[in-house]
C-alpha positions as CSV (number, residue, x, y, z in Angstrom):
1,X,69.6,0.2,21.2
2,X,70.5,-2.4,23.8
3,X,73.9,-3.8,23.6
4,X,74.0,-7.1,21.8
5,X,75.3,-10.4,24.3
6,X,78.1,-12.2,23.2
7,X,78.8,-15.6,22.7
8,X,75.1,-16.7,21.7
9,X,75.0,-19.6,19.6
10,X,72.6,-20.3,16.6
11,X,72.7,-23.9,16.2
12,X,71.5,-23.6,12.5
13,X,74.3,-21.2,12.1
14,X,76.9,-23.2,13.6
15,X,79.7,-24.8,11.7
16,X,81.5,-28.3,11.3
17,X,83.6,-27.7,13.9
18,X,81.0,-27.2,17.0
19,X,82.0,-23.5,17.4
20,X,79.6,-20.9,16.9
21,X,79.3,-17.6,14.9
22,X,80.1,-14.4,16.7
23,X,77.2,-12.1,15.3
24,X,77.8,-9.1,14.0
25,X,77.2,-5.7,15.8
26,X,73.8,-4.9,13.5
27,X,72.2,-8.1,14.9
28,X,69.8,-7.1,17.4
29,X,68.3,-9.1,19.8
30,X,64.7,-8.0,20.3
31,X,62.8,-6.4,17.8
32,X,61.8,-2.2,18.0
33,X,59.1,-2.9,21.0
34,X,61.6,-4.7,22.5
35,X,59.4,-7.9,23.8
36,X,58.9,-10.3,20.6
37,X,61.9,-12.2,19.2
38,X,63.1,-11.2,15.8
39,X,63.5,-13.3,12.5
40,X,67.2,-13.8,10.9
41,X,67.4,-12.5,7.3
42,X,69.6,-13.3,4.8
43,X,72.3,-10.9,5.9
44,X,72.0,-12.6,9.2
45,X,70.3,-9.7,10.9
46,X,67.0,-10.0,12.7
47,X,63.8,-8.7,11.2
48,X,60.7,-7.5,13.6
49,X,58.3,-10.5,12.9
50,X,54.6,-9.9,13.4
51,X,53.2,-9.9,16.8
52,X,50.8,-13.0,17.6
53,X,47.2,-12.5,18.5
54,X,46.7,-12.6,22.0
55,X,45.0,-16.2,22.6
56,X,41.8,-16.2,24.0
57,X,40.7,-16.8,27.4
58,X,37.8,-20.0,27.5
59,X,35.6,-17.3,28.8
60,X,35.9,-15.3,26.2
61,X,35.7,-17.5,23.5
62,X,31.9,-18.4,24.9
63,X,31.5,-14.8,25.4
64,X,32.3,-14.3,21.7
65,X,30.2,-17.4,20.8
66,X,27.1,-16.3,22.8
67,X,26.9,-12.7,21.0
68,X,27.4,-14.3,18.0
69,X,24.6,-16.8,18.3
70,X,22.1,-14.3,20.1
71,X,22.4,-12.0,17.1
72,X,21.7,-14.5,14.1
73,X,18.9,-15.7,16.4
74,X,17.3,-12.3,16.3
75,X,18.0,-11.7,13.0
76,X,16.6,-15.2,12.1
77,X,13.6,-14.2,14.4
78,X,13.1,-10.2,13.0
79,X,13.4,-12.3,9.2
80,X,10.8,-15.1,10.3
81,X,8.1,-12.9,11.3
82,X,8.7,-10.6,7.7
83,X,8.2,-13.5,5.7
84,X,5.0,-14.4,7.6
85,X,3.3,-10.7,6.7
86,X,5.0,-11.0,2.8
87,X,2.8,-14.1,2.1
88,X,2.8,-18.1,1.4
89,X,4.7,-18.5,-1.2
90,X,7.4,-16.3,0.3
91,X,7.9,-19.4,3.3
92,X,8.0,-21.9,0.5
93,X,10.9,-20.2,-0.7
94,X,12.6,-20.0,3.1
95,X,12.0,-24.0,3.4
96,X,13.1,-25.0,0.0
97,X,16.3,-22.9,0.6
98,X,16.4,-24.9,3.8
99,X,15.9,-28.0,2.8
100,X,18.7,-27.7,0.4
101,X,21.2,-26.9,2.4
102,X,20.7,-29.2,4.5
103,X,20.9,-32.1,1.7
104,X,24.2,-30.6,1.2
105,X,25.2,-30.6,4.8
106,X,23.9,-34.2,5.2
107,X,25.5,-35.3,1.7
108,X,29.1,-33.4,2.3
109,X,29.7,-35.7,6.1
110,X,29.9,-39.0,3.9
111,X,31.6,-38.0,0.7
112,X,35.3,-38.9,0.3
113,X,36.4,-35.4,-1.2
114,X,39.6,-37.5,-3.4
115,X,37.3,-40.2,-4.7
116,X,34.7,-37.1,-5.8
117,X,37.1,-35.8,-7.9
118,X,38.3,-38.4,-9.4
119,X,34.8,-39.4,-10.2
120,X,33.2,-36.4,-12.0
121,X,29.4,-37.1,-11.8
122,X,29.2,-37.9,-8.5
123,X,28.1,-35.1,-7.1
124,X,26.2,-34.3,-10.3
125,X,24.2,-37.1,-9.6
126,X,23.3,-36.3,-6.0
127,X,22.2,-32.7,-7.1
128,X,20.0,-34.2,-10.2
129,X,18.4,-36.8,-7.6
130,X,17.4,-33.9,-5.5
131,X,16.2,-32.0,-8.5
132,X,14.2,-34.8,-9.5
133,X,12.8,-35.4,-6.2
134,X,12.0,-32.0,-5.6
135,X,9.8,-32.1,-9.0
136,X,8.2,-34.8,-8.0
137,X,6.9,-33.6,-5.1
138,X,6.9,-29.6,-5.5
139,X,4.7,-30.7,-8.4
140,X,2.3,-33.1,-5.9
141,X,1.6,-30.0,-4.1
142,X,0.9,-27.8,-6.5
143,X,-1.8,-29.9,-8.3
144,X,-3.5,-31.2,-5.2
145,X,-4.1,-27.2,-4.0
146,X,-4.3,-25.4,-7.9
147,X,-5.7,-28.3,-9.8
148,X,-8.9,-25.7,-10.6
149,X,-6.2,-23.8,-12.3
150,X,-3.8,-26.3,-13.9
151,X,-6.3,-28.5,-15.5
152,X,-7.8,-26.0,-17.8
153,X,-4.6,-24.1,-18.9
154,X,-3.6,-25.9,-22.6
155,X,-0.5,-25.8,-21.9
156,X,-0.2,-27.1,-18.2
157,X,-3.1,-29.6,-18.6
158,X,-0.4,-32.4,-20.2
159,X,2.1,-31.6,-17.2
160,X,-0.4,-32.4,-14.5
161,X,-2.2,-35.0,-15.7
162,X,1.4,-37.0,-17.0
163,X,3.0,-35.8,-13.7
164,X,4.2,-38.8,-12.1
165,X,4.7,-41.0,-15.2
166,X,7.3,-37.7,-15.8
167,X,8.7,-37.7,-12.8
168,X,9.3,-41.4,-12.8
169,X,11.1,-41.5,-15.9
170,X,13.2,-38.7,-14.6
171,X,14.3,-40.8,-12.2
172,X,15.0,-43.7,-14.5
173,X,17.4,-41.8,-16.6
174,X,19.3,-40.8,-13.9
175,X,19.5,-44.4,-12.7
176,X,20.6,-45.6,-15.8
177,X,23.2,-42.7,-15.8
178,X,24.7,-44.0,-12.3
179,X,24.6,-47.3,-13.8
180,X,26.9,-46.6,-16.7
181,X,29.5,-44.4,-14.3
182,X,30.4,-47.1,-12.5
183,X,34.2,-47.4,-12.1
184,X,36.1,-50.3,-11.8
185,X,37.7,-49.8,-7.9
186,X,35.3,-47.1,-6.9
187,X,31.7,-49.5,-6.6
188,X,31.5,-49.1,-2.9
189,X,32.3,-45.8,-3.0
190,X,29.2,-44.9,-5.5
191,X,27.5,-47.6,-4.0
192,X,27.6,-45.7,-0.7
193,X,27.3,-42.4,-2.2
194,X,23.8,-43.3,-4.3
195,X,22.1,-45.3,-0.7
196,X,23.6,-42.2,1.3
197,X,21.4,-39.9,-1.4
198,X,18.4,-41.6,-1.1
199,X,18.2,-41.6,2.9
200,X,18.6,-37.9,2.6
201,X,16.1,-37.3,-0.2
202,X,13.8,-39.4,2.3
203,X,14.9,-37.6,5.7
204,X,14.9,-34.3,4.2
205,X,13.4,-33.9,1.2
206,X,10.4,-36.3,1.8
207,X,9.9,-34.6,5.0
208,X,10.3,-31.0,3.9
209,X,7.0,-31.8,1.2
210,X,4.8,-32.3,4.0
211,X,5.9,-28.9,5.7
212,X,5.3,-27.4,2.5
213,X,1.9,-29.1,2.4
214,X,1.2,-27.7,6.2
215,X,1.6,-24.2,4.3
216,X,-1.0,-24.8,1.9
217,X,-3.6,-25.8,4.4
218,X,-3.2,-23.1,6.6
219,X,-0.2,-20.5,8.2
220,X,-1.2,-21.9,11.5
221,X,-0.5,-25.4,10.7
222,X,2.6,-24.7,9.9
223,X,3.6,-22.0,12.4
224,X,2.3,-23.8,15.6
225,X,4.4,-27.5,14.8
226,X,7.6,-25.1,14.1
227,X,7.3,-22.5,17.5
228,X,6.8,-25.5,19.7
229,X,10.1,-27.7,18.9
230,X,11.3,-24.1,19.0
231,X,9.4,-24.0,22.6
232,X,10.6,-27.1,23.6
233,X,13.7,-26.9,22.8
234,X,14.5,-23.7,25.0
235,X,12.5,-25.1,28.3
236,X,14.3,-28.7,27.7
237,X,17.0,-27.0,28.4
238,X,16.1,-23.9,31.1
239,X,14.5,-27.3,33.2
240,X,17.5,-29.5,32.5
241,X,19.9,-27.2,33.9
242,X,17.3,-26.0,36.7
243,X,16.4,-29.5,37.8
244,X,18.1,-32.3,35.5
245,X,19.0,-34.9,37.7
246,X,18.2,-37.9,35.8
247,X,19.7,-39.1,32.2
248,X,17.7,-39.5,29.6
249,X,19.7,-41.0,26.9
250,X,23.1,-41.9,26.2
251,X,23.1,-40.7,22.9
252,X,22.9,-37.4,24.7
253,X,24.2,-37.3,27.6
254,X,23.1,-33.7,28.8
255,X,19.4,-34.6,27.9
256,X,17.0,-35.4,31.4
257,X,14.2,-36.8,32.1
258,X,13.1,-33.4,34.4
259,X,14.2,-31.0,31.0
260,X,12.2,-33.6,29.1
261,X,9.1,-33.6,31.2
262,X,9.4,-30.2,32.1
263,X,9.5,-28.9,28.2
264,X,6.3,-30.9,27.8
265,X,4.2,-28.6,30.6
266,X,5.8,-25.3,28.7
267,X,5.1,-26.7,25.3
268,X,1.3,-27.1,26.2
269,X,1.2,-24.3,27.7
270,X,2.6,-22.4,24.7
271,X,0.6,-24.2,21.8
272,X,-2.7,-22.9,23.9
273,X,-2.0,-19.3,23.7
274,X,-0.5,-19.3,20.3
275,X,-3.5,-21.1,19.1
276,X,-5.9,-18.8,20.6
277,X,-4.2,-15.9,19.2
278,X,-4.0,-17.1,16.1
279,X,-7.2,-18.5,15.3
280,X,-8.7,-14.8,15.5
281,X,-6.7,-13.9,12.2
282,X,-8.3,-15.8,8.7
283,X,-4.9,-15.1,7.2
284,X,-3.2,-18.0,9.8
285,X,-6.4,-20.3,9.9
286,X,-7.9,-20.1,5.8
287,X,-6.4,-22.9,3.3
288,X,-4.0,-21.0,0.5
289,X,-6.4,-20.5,-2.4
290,X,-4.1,-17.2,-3.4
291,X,-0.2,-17.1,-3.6
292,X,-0.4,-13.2,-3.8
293,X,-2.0,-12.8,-0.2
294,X,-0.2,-11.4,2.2
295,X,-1.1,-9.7,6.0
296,X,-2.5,-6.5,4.5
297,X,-4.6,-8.4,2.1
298,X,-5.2,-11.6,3.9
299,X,-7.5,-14.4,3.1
300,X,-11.1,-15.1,3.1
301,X,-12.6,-18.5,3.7
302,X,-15.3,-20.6,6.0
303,X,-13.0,-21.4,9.1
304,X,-12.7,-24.9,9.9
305,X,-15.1,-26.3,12.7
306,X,-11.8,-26.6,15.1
307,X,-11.6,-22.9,15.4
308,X,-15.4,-22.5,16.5
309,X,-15.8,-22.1,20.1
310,X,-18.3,-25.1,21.8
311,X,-19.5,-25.4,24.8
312,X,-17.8,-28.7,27.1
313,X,-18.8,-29.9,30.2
314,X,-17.1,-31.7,32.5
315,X,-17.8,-35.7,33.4
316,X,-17.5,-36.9,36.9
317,X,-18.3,-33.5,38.3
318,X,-20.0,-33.5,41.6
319,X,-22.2,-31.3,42.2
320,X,-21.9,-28.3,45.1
321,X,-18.3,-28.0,44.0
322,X,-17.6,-24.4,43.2
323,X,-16.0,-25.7,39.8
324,X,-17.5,-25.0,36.6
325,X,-19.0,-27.8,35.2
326,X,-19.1,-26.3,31.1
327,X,-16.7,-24.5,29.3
328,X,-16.5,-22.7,26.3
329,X,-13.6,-23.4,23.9
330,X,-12.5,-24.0,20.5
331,X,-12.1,-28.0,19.4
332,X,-8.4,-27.1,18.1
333,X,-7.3,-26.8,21.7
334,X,-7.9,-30.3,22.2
335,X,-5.5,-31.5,19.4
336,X,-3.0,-28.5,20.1
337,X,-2.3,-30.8,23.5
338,X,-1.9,-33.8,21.4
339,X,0.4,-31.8,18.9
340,X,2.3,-30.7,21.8
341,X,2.6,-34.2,23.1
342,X,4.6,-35.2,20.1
343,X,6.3,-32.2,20.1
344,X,7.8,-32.8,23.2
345,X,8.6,-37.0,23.5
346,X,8.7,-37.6,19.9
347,X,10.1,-34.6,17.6
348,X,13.4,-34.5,20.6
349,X,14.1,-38.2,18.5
350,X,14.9,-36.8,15.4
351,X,17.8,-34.7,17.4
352,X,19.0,-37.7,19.1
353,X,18.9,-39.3,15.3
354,X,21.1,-36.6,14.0
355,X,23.3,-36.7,17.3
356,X,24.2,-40.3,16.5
357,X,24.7,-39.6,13.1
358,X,27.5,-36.6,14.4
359,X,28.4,-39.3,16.5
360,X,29.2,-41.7,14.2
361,X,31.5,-39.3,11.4
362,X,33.3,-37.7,14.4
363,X,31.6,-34.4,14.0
364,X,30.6,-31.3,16.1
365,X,28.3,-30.1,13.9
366,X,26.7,-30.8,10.3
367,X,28.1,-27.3,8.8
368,X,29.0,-23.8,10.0
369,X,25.6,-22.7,7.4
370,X,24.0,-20.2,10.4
371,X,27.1,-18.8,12.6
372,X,27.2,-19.8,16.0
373,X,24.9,-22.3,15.7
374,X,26.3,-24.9,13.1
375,X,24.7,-26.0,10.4
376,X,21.1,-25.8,9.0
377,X,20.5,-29.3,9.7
378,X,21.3,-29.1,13.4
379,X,19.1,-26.5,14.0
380,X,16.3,-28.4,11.6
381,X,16.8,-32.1,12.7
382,X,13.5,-31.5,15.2
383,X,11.7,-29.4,12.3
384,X,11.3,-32.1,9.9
385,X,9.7,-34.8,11.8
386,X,7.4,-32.4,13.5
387,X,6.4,-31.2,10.6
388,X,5.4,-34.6,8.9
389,X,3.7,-35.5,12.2
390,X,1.2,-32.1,11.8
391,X,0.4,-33.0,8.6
392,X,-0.6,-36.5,9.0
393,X,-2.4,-35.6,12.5
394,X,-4.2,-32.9,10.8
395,X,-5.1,-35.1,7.4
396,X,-6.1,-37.8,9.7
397,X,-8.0,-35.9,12.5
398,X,-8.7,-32.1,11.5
399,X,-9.3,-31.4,7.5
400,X,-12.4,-31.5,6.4
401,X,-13.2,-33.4,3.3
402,X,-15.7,-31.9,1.1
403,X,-16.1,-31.5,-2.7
404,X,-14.1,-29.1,-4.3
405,X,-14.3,-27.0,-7.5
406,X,-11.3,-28.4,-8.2
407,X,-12.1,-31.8,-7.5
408,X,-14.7,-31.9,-10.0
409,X,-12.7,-30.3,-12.4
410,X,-10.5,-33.2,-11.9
411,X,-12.8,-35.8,-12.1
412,X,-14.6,-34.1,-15.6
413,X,-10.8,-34.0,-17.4
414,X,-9.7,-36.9,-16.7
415,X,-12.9,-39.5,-16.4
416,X,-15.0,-38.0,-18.9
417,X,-14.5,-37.8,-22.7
418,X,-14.9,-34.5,-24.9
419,X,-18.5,-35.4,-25.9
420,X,-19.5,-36.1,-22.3
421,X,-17.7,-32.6,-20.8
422,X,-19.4,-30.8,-23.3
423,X,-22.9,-32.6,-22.0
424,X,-22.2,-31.9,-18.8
425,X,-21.3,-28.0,-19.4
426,X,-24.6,-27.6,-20.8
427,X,-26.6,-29.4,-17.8
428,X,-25.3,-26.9,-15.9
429,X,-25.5,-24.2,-17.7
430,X,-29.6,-24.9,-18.1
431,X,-29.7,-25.4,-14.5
432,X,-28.1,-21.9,-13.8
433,X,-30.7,-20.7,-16.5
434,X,-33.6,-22.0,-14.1
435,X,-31.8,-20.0,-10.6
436,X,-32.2,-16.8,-13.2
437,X,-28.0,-16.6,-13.0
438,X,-27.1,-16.9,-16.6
439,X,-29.0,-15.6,-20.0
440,X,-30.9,-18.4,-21.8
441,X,-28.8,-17.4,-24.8
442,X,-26.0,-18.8,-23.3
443,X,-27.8,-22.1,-23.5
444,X,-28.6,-21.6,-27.1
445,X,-25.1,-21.2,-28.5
446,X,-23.6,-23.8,-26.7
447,X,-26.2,-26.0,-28.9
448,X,-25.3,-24.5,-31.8
């Protein structure tokens, strides 16, 4: 053991007089290693205190962030494409638990954690306005695509045809409820709190339905608008640090018009091979009529007219040019450009929206939900709007409309009475009698 210097002063151990302690001969200076400082004890004798972590270098720290991140991002990957052979309803699952989490996320930035407690159904509110919403619109879905199946079950006939009315008064008691919680002192708070819900039942929730609703119509309509903000994402920002010269926004400063520009080519690029792989497979291109399919099982359906290759020719072609004036591809190519368009200079806005909003609370990120990459909302901000954008463009430009088992289902339940259903089973039941389908007895008891 070293020998201890003399005449060191403790100023906390010092007396009235100015002069200091002598400390005793058990009092060692450094602790058993000999390089960190030790702790006085009561006896006035040092104790070895714990070593400090070594701080890391900035390096490192990215180092550590960058495995991080990478190996979520596969195991995010390695989960995605599991989910995709399990089936439909197994991805309805993935973006319900998405979207609400990311309610949460977007909830938790404006809530005044003091005034929450001291205000008990607060939160309870927010979470029974998402419930409600989700009912809503879950319930939309489900008897749009399964109405054949809904409206001739006794007892989910009343829940689908009463939906909305049900849904709305939902939402009226829980208006009424907010109404009578509101605290003298506290009204801008819940005011806030109850505009602040509904922006993110609209931005999320709202949005998350029609992704949903891409899943119903087909796996491709909802893989292709998800890979390419995924797409652009990456090449916005290989190009941006490749050949960014030029801001694009202030919001974000890093973003370029060359990253921008240059995800574009990519994401076309992309959304053409994806699309031609895909459309080979009736499990990615066929409309949902079975939440139990899966890859092994698939799906069976007439494709839609997109996915049949045509031949094109060319206008304004001369001729003699060794060009080829026709060319044989499928229609869906056409609006996988225009998909990619928006993927690329308008889905990027709903990141710069969620920037500003960061921007504006003074935070990094909206969460820590998926580590080393923040929350779920910043990695979804993109997702949402793309995903309302595909299912408009296809409603609009792609489905095809046609009569529907369902759809005259839905028309005989609800237009017709009991007397005039019943008339209309037996028309048809004569007329399958004349195609030699049916026995002619079953056209005799139904009149008796």
């Amino acid at each position: 053991m070293t020998r201890p210097r003399k005449d060191v002063k403790f100023q906390h151990r010092s007396g009235s007089n100015g002069r200091a302690r002598r400390p005793s001969q058990s009092m060692s200076e450094f602790s058993e290693n000999g390089s960190e400082p030790s702790s006085p004890t009561k006896n006035g004798s040092l104790a070895p205190s714990a070593p400090e972590p070594p701080q890391l270098s900035e390096y490192e720290k990215k180092r550590a962030n960058f495995i991080t991140r990478t190996v979520w991002t596969l195991a995010m990957i390695a989960g995605f494409f599991w989910v995709l052979g399990a089936g439909h309803i197994y991805i309805i699952i993935i973006v319900t638990a998405v979207q609400v989490i990311s309610f949460k996320e977007v909830i938790a930035i404006a809530n005044v954690p003091s005034k929450a407690r001291s205000l008990r159904f607060t939160k309870s509110l927010n979470w029974y306005f998402l419930g409600t919403a989700m009912y809503f619109l879950y319930g939309e879905s489900v008897i749009y695509y399964f109405k054949h199946i809904l409206l001739v079950d006794r007892i989910l006939l009343p829940l689908a045809t009463h939906h909305r009315f049900i849904s709305f008064m939902l939402y009226i008691i829980g208006f009424i409820f907010f109404v009578f919680s509101l605290q003298k002192g506290h009204y801008k708070f819940q005011f806030t709190q109850f505009a602040w819900t509904h922006m993110a039942l609209f931005l999320i929730v709202g949005q998350a339905h029609f992704v949903i609703n891409n899943i119903f119509e087909g796996f491709i309509w909802f893989i292709l608008p998800v890979s390419m903000v995924i797409t652009n994402d990456i090449f916005a920002y290989l190009c941006g640090i490749t050949f960014g010269r030029t801001p694009l926004i202030q919001i974000s400063p890093k973003k370029t018009w060359e990253g921008f520009l240059g995800a574009w080519f990519f994401t076309i690029l992309w959304g053409i091979g994806l699309t031609h792989f895909l459309a080979q497979y009736k499990y990615f291109i066929c409309p949902v009529n079975d939440l139990g399919a899966n890859i092994y099982t698939s799906l069976e359906c007439k494709p839609n007219p997109v996915f049949v290759a045509q031949d094109f020719a060319l206008p304004f072609v001369p001729a003699g040019l060794p060009i080829p004036r026709t060319f044989n591809i499928m229609p869906v190519q056409f609006h996988v450009f225009i998909l990619a368009t928006f993927a690329s200079l308008v889905a990027p806005f709903g990141g710069f929206f969620a920037s500003g909003l960061k921007r504006t609370f003074k935070i990094k990120d909206f969460g820590d939900s998926i580590p080393g990459h923040g929350g779920m909302t910043d990695r979804m901000d993109c997702q949402f709007i793309m995903g309302s954008i595909a299912f408009f463009y296809y409603s609009s430009f792609i489905a095809v409309h046609h009569t529907t088992v369902g759809g005259v289902i839905e028309l005989a339940v609800q237009g017709l009475t009991a007397e005039e259903q019943m008339e209309v089973v037996k028309i048809l039941a004569k007329n399958l009698v004349n195609q030699d389908i049916i026995s002619p007895k079953v056209v005799l008891n139904l009149c008796i």
